[in-house]
C-alpha positions in Angstrom: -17.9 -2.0 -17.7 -17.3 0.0 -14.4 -13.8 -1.3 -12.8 -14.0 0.9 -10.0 -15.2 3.9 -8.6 -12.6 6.6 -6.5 -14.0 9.6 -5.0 -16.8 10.4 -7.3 -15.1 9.4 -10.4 -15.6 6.0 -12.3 -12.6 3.6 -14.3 -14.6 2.0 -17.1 -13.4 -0.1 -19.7 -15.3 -1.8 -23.1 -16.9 -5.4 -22.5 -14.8 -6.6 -25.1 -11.3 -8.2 -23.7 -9.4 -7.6 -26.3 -9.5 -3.4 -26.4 -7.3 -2.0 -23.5 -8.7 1.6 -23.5 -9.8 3.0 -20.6 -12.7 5.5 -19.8 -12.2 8.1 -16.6 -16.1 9.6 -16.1 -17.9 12.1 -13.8 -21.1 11.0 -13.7 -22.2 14.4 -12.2 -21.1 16.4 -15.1 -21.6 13.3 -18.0 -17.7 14.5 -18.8 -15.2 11.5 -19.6 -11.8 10.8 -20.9 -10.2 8.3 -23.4 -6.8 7.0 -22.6 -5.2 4.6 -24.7 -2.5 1.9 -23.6 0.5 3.8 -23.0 3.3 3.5 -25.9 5.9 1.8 -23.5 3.2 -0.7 -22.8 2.2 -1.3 -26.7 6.3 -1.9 -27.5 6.6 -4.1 -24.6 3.6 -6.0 -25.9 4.6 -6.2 -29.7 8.4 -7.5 -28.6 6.6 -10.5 -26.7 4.3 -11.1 -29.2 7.2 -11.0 -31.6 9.5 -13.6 -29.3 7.5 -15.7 -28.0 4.1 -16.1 -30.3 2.6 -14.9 -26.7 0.3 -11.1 -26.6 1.9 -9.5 -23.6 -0.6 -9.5 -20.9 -2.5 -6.9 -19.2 -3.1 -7.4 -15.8 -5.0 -4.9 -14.1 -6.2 -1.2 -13.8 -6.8 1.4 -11.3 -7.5 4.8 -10.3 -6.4 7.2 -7.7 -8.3 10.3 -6.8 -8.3 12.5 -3.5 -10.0 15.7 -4.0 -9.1 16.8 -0.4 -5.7 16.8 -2.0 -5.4 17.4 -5.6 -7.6 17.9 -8.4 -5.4 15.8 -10.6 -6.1 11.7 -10.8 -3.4 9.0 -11.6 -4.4 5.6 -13.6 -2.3 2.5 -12.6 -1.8 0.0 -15.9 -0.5 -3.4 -14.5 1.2 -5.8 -17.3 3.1 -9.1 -17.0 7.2 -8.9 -17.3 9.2 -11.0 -18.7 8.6 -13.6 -16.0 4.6 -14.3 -15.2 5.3 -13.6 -11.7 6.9 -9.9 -12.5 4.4 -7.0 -13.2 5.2 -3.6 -14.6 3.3 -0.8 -13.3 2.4 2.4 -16.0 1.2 5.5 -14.6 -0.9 8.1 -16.1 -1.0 11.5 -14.3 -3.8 13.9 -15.6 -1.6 16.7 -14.3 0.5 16.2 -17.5 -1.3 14.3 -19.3 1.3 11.2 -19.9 2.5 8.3 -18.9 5.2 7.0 -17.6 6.8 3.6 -17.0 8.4 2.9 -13.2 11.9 2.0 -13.4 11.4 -2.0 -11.4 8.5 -4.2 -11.5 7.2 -6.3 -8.3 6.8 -9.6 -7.7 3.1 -10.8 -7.7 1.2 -12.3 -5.0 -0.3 -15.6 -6.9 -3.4 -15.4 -4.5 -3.9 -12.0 -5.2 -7.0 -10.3 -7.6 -5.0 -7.5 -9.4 -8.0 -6.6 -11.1 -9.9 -5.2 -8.3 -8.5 -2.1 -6.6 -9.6 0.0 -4.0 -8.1 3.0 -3.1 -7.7 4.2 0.4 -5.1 6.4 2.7 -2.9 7.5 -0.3 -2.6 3.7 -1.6 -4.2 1.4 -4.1 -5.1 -2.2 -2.7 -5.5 -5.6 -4.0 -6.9 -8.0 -1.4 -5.8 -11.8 -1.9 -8.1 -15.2 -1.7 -6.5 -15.6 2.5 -6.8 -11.8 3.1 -3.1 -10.8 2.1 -3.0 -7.5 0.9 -1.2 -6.1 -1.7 -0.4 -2.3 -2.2 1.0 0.5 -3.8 1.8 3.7 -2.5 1.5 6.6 -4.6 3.5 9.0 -3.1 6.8 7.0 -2.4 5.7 4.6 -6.0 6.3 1.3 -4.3 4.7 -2.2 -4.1 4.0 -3.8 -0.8 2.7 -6.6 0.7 1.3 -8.1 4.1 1.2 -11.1 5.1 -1.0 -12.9 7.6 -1.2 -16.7 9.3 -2.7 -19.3 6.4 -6.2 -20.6 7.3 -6.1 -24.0 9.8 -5.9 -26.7 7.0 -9.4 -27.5 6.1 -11.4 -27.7 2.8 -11.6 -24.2 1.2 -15.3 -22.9 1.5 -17.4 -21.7 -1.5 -17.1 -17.9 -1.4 -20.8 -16.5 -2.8 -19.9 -12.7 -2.1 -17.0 -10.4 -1.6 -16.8 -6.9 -0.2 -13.7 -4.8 -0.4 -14.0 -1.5 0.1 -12.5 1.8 1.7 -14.9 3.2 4.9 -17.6 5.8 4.0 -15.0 7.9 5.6 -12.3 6.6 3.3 -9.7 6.0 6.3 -10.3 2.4 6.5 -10.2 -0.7 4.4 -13.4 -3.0 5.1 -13.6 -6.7 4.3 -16.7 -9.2 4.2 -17.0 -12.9 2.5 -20.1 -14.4 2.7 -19.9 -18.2 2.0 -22.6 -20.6 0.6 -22.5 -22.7 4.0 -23.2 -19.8 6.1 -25.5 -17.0 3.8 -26.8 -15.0 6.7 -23.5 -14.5 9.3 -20.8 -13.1 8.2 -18.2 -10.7 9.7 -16.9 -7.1 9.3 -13.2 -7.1 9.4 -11.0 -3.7 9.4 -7.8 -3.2 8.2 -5.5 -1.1 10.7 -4.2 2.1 9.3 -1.0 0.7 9.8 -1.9 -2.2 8.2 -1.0 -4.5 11.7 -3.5 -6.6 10.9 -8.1 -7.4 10.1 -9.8 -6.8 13.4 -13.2 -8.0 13.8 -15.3 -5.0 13.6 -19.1 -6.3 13.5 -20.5 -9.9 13.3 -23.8 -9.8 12.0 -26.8 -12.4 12.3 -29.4 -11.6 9.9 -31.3 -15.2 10.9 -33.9 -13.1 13.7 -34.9 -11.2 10.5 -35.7 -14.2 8.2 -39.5 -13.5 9.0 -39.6 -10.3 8.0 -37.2 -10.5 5.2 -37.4 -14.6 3.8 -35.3 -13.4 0.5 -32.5 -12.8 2.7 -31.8 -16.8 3.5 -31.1 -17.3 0.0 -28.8 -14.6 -0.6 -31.2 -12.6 -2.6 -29.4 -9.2 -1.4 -25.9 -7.3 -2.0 -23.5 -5.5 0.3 -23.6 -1.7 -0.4 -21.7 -0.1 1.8 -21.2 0.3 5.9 -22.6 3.6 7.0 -19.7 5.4 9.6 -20.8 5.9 13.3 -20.7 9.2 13.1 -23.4 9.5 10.3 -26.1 10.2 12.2 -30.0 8.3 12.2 -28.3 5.7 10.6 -25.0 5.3 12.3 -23.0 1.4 12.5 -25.1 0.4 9.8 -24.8 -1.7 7.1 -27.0 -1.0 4.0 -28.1 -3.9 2.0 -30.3 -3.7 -1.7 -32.7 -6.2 -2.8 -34.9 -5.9 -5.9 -36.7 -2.6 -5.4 -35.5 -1.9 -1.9 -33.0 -0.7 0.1 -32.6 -2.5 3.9 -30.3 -0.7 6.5 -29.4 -3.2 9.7 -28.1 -1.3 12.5 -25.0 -3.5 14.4 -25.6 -2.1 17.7 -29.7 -2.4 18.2 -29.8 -5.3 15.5 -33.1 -3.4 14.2 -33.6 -3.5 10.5 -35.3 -0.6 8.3 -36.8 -1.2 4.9 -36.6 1.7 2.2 -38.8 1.4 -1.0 -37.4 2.6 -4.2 -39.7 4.2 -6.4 -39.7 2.3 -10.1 -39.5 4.4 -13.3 -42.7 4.5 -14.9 -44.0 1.5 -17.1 -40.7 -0.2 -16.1 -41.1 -3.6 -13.7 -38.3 -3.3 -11.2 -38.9 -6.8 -9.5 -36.0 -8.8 -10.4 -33.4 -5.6 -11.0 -30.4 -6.0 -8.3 -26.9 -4.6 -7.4 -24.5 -7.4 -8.3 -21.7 -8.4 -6.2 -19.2 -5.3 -8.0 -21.5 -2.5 -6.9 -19.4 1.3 -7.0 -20.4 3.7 -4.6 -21.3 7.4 -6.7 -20.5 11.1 -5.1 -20.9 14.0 -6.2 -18.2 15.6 -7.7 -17.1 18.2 -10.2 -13.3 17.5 -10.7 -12.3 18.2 -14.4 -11.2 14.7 -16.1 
């Protein structure tokens, strides 16, 4: 399974739950690397399970690559305390080729997804169920969070799809939910480099295109990625996949372009889609 993708390389992990080894692969030059849970993590683990009855729990992963800056990576290995609400952080450098174990532990957010990073501007990021965000810097190796006002007290919506990801450019964190009441408007939020706050960056209507497109009412598509405006023919766009296609919307004309993608041979492409954890590949060929 593919947890995330940083930078042209991919954190994978086996389907199976219960084995905590993680997988660090270039998929340009089919090299990949085995690393095992750290030794501080697997004592940690066996003294719970010996006290308490209780396996220690293992919370979360995550990778951190910048090429522009290093050809080394760093894996994050998030397990529980002592207290549910406390989690450790181990970090594996590939520089050296170890891990290590931070000194203190954080304090969870409870709304929080800790199994879902994105890494952006130096810092991994965990985005919460009311847009908190939750971060950890890897030069200064600390754990913040920012808050922002709760939503007006209503019923919680059904959430159908979530995007969190870094811009194309990798200098901004974008954010879209797209609810079961409302499957064709949605908004593009930013995150401000200085994390003061989401800023509404597009809204999009894709109901003016429901003749061309009928699959889109029911949600029959996935977010890829927002194309940067400086990329050119398709500049402000947001590129969408649908079984055997690829759909580009441009925010600032509101035209739509359709891209066919060309099926193997002998193999029927017609119900094959992106799910809603789709990783962006580059090209890259950083050692791992």
């Amino acid at each position: 399974m593919i947890i995330q993708s940083c930078n042209g390389l991919f954190l994978c992990r086996p389907i199976k739950t219960s084995d905590t080894t993680l997988y660090v692969l270039n998929p340009t030059t089919k090299q990949f690397s085995r690393h095992a849970i750290p030794a501080a993590a697997a004592t940690a683990a066996a003294a719970a399970a010996a006290s308490s009855g209780q396996p220690c729990v293992l919370v979360g992963y995550a990778l951190a690559f910048n090429p522009s800056k290093s050809p080394h990576y760093k894996l994050l290995f998030l397990q529980e305390g002592n207290h549910i609400l406390n989690y450790h952080i181990h970090i594996y450098s590939s520089e050296t080729r170890s891990w290590r174990l931070l000194s203190s532990c954080f304090v969870r957010l409870p709304l929080v997804n800790y199994d879902q990073a994105v890494y952006c501007n130096g810092a991994v990021h965990w985005v919460g169920l009311d847009n908190e965000i939750s971060y950890y810097h890897i030069d200064d190796e600390r754990v913040r969070n920012v808050f922002y006002p709760p939503p007006p007290p209503k019923k919680r919506e059904s959430r159908m799809f979530r995007y969190f990801q870094e811009s194309h450019c990798g200098s901004h964190l974008h954010l879209i939910d797209i609810y079961v009441s409302h499957l064709t408007r949605f908004e593009v939020l930013e995150m401000g480099r200085d994390y003061s706050g989401w800023s509404l960056k597009y809204h999009v209507e894709l109901d003016p295109q429901l003749t061309g497109f009928p699959w889109l009412r029911w949600c029959q598509f996935t977010v890829l990625f927002l194309v940067p405006e400086e990329a050119g023919e398709l500049s402000s766009s947001l590129l969408l996949h649908s079984p055997g296609k690829v759909i580009s919307y441009n925010f600032k004309s509101n035209i739509f372009k359709s891209f066919e993608l060309t099926s193997s041979h002998g193999v029927d492409d017609s119900t094959r889609r992106v799910y809603n954890r789709s990783h962006r590949y580059m090209a890259t060929l950083a050692c791992v």
